[in-house]
ROKOLSE-239421 format. One record per residue (C-alpha): x, y, z negated; residue number from 1. Coordinates in pm, 1 decimal. Each point is the difference from the previous one (the first is absolute). Layout:
residues N
        x        y        z num
        X        Y        Z NUM
...
end
This chain:
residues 73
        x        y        z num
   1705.0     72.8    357.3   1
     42.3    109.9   -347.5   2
   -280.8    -35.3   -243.8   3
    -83.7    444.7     24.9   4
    -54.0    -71.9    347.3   5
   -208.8   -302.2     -1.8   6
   -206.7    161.1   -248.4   7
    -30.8    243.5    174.9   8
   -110.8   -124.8    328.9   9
   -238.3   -250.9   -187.4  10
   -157.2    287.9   -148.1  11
    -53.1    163.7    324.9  12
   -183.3   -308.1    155.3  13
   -203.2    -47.6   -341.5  14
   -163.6    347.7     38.4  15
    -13.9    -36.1    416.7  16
   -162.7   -364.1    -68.4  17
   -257.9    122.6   -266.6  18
    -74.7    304.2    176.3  19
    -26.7   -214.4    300.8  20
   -254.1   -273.1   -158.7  21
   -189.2    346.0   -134.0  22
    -83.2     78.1    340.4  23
   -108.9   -318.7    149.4  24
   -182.8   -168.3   -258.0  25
   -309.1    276.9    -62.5  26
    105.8     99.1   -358.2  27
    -45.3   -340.5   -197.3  28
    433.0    -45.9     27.5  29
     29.8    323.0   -328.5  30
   -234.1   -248.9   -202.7  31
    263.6   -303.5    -34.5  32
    189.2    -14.4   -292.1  33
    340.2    131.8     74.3  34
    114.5   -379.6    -75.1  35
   -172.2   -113.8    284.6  36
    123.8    249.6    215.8  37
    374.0    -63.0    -86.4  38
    -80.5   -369.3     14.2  39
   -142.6     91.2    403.8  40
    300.7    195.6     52.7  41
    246.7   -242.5   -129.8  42
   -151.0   -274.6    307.0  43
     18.2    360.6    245.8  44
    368.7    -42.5   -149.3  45
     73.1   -338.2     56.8  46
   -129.9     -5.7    365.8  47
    115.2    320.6    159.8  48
    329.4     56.3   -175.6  49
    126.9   -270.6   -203.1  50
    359.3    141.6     41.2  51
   -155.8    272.5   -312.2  52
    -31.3   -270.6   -191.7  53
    330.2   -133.3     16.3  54
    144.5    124.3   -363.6  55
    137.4   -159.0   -319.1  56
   -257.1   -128.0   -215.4  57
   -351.7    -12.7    -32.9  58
   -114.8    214.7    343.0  59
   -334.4    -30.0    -82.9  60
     40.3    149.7   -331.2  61
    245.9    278.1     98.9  62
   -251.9    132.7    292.3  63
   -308.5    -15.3   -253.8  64
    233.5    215.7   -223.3  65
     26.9    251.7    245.9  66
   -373.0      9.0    132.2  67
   -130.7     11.8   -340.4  68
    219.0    308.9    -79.2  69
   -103.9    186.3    344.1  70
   -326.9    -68.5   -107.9  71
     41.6    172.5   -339.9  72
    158.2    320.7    132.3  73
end
């Protein structure tokens, strides 16, 4: 999978997950610091499709990258 394509399908889980996490937790989920919410994501990540994180260098890092510029757009 090249690195367009993972970001772009961990993009599209990001906004499903948060949108997701909207719905089911009675409006307290907007009020976390987007930090936290990466951070949450990043475990969603790990358990449910690790094979996303599978990339040269710091994964972590890479996916907060991306999130945080979503979230900025």
């Amino acid at each position: 999978m090249s690195t367009s394509e993972r970001r772009g399908v961990v993009i599209g889980l990001w906004r499903a997950w948060r949108q997701n996490m909207r719905d089911l937790s009675d409006g307290w989920f907007p009020y976390y610091d987007s930090g936290k919410q990466i951070h949450l994501f990043s475990e969603y990540l790990q358990a449910s499709h690790p094979h996303l994180l599978d990339m040269p260098g710091q994964a972590y890092q890479t996916i907060h990258q991306w999130i945080a510029e979503d979230v900025e757009s």
